[in-house]
MARGUPA-73304 format. One record per residue (C-alpha): x, y, z; residue in one letter. Coordinates in pm, whole numbers, padded with zeros to 5 digits, always signed. Each point is the difference from the previous one (the first is absolute). Example, Ala and Ser with C-alpha at 12.3 -4.5 7.8 and 13.67 -1.06 7.14 Angstrom:
# MARGUPA-73304
+01230-00450+00780A+00137+00344-00066S
# end
This chain:
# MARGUPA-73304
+03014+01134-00273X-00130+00009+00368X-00228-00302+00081X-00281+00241+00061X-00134-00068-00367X-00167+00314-00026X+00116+00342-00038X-00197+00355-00095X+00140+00146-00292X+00150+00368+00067X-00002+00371-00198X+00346+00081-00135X+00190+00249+00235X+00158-00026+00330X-00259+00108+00230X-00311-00211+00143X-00301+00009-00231X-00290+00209+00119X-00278-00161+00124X-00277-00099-00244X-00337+00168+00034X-00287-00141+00140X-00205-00196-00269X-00287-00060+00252X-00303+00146-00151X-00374-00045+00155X-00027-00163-00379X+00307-00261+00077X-00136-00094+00419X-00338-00066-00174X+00166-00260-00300X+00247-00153+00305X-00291-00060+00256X-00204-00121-00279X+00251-00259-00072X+00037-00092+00366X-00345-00065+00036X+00034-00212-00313X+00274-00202+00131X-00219-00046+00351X-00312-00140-00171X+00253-00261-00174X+00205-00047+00308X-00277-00057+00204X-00180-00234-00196X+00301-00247+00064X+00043-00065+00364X-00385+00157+00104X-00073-00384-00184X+00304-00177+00225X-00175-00062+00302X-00378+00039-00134X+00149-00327-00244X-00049-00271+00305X-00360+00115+00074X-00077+00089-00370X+00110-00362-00092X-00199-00151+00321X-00327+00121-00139X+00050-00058-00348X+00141-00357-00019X+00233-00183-00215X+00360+00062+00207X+00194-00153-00295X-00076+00292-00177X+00115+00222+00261X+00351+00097-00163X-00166+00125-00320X-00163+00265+00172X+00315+00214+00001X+00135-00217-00258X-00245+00095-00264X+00044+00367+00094X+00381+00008+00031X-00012-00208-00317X-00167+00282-00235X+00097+00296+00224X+00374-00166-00100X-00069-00071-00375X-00234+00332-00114X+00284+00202+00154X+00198-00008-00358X-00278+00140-00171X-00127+00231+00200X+00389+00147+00028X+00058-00010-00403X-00383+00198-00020X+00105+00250+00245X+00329+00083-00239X-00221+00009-00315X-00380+00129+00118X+00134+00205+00311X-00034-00077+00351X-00276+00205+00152X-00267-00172-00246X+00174-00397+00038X+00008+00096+00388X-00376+00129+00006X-00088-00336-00152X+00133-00201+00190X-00148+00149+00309X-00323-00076-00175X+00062-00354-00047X+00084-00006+00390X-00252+00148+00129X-00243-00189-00219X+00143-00383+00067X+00016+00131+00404X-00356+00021-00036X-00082-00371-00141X+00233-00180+00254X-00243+00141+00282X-00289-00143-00181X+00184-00359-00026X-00205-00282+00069X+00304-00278-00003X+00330-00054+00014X+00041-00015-00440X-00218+00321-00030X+00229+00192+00296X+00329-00159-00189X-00152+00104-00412X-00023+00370+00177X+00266+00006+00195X+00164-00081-00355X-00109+00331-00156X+00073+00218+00268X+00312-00134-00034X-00012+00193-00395X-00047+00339+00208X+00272-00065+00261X+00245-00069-00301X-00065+00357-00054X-00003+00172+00262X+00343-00030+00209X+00232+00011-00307X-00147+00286-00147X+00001+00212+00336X+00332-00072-00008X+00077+00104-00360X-00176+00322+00073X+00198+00062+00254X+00296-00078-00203X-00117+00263-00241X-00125+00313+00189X+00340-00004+00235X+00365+00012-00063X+00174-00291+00173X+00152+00168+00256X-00326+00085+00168X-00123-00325-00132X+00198-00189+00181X-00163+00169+00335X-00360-00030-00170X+00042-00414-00096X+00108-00038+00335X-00353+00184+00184X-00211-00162-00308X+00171-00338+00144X-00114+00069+00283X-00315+00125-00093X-00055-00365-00116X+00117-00163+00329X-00222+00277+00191X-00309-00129-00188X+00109-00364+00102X+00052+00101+00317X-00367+00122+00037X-00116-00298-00264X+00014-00296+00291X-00192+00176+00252X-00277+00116-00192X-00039-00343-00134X+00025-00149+00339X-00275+00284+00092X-00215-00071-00267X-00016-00366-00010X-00081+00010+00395X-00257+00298-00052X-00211+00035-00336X+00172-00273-00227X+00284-00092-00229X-00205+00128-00287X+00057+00364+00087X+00411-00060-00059X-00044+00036-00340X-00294+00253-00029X+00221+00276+00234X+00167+00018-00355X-00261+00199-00168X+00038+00330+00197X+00346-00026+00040X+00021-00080-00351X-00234+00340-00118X+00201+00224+00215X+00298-00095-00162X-00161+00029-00402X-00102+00386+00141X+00321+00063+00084X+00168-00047-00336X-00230+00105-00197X+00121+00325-00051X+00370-00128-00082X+00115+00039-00336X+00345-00125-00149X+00252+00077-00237X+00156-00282-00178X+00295+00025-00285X-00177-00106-00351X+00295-00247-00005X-00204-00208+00281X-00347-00001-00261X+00213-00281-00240X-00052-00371+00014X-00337-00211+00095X-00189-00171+00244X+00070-00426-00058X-00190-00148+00282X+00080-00362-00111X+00300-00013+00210X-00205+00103+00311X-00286-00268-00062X+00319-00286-00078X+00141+00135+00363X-00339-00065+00164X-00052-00336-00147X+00290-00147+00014X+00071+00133+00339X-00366-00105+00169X+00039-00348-00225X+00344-00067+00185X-00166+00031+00326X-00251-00183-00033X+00230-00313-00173X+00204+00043+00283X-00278-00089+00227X-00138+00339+00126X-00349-00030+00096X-00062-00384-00014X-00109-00159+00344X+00244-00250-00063X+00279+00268-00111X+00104-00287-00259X+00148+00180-00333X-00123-00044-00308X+00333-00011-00214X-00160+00004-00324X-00122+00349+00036X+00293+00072+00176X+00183-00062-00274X-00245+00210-00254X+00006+00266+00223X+00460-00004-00087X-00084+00031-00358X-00234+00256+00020X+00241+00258+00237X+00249-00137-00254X-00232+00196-00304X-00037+00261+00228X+00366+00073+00001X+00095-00049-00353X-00306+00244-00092X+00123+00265+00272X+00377-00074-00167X-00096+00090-00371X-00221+00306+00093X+00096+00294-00124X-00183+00151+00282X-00056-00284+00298X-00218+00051+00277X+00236-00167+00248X+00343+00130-00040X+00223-00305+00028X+00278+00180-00215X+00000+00224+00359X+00080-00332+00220X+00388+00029-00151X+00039+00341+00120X+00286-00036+00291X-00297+00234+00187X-00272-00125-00068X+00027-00386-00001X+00126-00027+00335X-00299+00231+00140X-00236-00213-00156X+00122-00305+00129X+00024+00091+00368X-00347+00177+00002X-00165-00355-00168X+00191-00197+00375X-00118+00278+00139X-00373-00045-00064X-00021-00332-00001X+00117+00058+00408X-00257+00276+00020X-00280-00148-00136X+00069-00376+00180X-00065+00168+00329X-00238+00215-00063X-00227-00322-00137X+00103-00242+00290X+00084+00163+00282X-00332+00084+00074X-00131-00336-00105X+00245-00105+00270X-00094+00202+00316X-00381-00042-00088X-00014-00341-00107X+00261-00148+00197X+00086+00186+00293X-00372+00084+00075X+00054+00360-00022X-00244+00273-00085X-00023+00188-00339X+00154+00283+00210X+00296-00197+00105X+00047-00091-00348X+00000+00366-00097X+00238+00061+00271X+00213-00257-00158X+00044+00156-00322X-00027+00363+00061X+00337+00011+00118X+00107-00085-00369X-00186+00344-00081X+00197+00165+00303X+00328-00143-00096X-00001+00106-00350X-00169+00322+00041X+00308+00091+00213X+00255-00107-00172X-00148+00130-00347X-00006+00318+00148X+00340+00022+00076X+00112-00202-00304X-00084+00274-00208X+00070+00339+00211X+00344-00160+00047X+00096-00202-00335X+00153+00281-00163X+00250+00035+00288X+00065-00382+00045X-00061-00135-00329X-00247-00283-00097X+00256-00260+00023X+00047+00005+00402X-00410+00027+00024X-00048-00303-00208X+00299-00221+00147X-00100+00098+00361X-00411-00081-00139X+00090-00370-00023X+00132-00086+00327X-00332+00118+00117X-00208-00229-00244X+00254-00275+00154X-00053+00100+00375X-00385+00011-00025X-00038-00289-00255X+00195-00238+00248X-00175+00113+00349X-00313-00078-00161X+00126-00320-00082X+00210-00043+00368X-00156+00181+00219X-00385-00059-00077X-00028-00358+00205X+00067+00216+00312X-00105+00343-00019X-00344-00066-00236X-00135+00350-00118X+00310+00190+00153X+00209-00174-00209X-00181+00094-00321X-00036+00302+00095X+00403+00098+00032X+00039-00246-00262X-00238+00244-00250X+00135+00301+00159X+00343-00079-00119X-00083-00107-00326X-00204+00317-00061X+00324+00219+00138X+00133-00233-00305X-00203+00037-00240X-00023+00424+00054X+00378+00030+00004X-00004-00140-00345X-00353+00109-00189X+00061+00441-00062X+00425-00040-00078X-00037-00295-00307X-00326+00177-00097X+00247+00324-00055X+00239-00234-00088X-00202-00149-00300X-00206+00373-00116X+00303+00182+00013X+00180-00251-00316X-00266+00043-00232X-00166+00283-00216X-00350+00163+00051X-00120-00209-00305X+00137-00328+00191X-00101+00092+00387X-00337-00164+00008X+00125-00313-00175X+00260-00025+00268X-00166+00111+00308X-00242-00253-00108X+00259-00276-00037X+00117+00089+00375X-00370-00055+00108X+00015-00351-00194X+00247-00144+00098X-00086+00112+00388X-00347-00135-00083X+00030-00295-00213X+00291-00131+00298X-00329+00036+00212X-00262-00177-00182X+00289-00330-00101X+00061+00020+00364X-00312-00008+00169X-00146-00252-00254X+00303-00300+00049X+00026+00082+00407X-00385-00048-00028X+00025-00332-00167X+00283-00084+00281X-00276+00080+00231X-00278-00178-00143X+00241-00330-00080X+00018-00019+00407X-00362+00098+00061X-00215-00247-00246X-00308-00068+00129X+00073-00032+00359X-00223+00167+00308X-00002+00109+00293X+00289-00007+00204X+00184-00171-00249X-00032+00274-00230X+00104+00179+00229X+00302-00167+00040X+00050+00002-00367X-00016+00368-00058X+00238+00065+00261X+00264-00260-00172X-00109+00121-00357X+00047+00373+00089X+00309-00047+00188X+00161-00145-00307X-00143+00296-00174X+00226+00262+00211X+00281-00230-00087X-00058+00055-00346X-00001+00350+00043X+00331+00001+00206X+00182-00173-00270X-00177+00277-00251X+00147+00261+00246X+00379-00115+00026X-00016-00018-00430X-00118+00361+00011X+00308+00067+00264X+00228-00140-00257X-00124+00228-00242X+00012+00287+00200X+00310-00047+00073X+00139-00073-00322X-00159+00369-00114X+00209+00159+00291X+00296-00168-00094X-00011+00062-00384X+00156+00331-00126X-00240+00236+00044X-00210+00184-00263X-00063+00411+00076X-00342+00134-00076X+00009+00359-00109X-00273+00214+00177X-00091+00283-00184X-00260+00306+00120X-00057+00047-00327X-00167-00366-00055X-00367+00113-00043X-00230-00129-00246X-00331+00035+00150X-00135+00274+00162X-00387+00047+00121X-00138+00301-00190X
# end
């Protein structure tokens, strides 16, 4: 076998097969720009807070708490994404999908009415719910209504569909903090959100009866949640003193413990572990979870850092972080026109001596450069992060069934996700354990040491996910059969 990885499966004969027909009905753009717009509300709704975060936290109080702002959403946006995959393989996906636009839209709404820092945090909590549903499911529909050869091309632009929307996400925060108010971040959801419902609302799917067996168990998810948010916060996340509280730390153990053993005797889990020991799949998950704990550490203090330390503007910290959008946007898009042709492997090993390069000229090169330096330090993390997101997507759809797709696109999302949420909750209590209660210029001071050490957490995170990416290229390689005839799901 070729290290490419990936190879399209062929007729029998000697000549070239003839070119498949065009599947793109007016039915099929409406579904796919429904599903874009889908991903952009949820896309947006993550950096568009980034550098609103610093002013948002300014006006409401209580800085300690400042972590649990994306913490709290990356928490249940990380732990609902189980169970909103395992509903989407029983109940279908346009009605899960539909829902969880609703539950959005909905908590978008209350954060803009917060009146303090705990109210902004309980909301951000539930919109959190939606996001769990959104991105995984695009994805799985995606998965469904094309065969994986033009997939792999269509990942790659929904990738960077996502990075597009960040891209934009900074900016308009920047613009609407400086103009009419932070509050409006969240309530641009609502027609963006209503477009998107219109849009599918004429899609209807076709699902193999096989997929109708088996039940919803949401005891695993709530288990996740708590003993996920009660490790956090036992580790010290959120306290003005960041001091842990090892008690509950240690509760919080026993309670992911009961979480696994129920997933482990299900005859039909919510989380797939039994998927983690596929020679595929395991290694996918594992580099995406480094992967987003990078991602989402910069994305929380980078802007913190040109805003609260360098003195920069909101715009300069969109600046900062936009090139992560422009980076990965790029890269996605040629990760997935060209993965076929090059094979996963090479995009994933070459993906993690970018997450090295940026990860360590944020950490080097920030003292001298300021917001230059994390701005080519995001900008190569992003090229990072896109090289790998569409190929172990493909890579992880493409070993399972229809009945299992949402459960494991889902378990992709987690593990991207829950890396995020771990990650920005201990580099915040690394921050706060240099911060205290100091002022001034000696908090100042403070942040700057705190968040430094916070990039060189994130380096360290970067050269593990090299390893692993490297390890991948240098295993024997696994083929993925392509098939045109891979079709499940077709809008009627």
């Amino acid at each position: 076998m070729g290290m490419g990885g990936v190879r399209a499966s062929r007729g029998g004969g000697g000549g070239r097969s003839p070119r498949p027909p065009s599947i793109w009905t007016p039915q099929l753009i409406r579904v796919v720009v429904g599903l874009m717009i889908s991903l952009f509300v949820a896309a947006m709704d993550t950096t568009i807070i980034s550098t609103a975060l610093p002013t948002i936290a300014h006006d409401l109080g209580n800085f300690a708490l400042y972590p649990w702002v994306f913490s709290g959403y990356l928490l249940t946006s990380t732990t609902t994404v189980p169970l909103w995959g395992r509903a989407a393989d029983l109940y279908g996906r346009k009605p899960v999908l539909m829902i969880g636009l609703a539950v959005f839209v909905l908590a978008s709404m209350l954060c803009g009415f917060s009146p303090n820092m705990l109210a902004l945090i309980a909301f951000r909590t539930l919109q959190g719910v939606g996001a769990g549903c959104i991105q995984p499911l695009v994805f799985t529909l995606v998965g469904d209504i094309l065969p994986t050869d033009r997939r792999a091309k269509m990942q790659g632009l929904f990738s960077s569909m996502w990075a597009l929307a960040a891209v934009s996400g900074p900016a308009l925060g920047a613009t609407l903090v400086s103009t009419i108010g932070w509050r409006w971040i969240f309530d641009i959801n609502l027609p963006v959100g209503l477009v998107a419902c219109s849009l599918l609302l004429g899609f209807k799917e076709k699902r193999p009866e096989s997929a109708r067996q088996g039940r919803l168990d949401p005891r695993s998810a709530i288990l996740l949640t708590a003993g996920v948010a009660a490790l956090l916060v036992g580790l010290g996340t959120g306290s003005a003193s960041a001091s842990p509280i090892w008690p509950l730390a240690a509760a919080a153990l026993v309670i992911l413990a009961g979480f696994v053993l129920i997933e482990l005797k299900s005859r039909h889990p919510t989380v797939p572990l039994d998927l983690l020991r596929h020679p595929l799949i395991g290694p996918a998950v594992l580099i995406v979870s480094l992967a987003g704990t990078i991602q989402f550490g910069l994305l929380t203090y980078v802007p913190l850092y040109v805003q609260e330390v360098l003195g920069g503007s909101p715009f300069a910290a969109g600046w900062a972080v936009t090139t992560i959008s422009i980076g990965w946007s790029s890269a996605s898009t040629l990760a997935g026109w060209n993965m076929m042709r090059i094979g996963y492997q090479r995009l994933v090993g070459l993906s993690g001596f970018f997450l090295v390069a940026g990860t360590l000229f944020a950490t080097l090169g920030r003292p001298q450069m300021g917001v230059a330096a994390v701005a080519v330090a995001s900008g190569l993390v992003g090229v990072g992060l896109g090289l790998l997101s569409a190929p172990l997507l493909i890579v992880v759809q493409s070993s399972v069934s229809w009945g299992r797709r949402g459960a494991a696109t889902a378990l992709n999302q987690l593990g991207r996700t829950i890396g995020g949420a771990v990650g920005v909750s201990l580099l915040g209590v690394l921050v706060q354990s240099r911060v205290g209660a100091s002022r001034g210029a000696e908090r100042v001071a403070a942040l700057d040491s705190g968040i430094h050490q916070a990039f060189g957490v994130l380096t360290v995170v970067a050269v593990v996910a090299l390893v692993v990416a490297l390890l991948i290229l240098l295993l024997r390689p696994h083929q993925l059969e392509v098939s045109p005839a891979e079709v499940s799901t077709q809008p009627d």
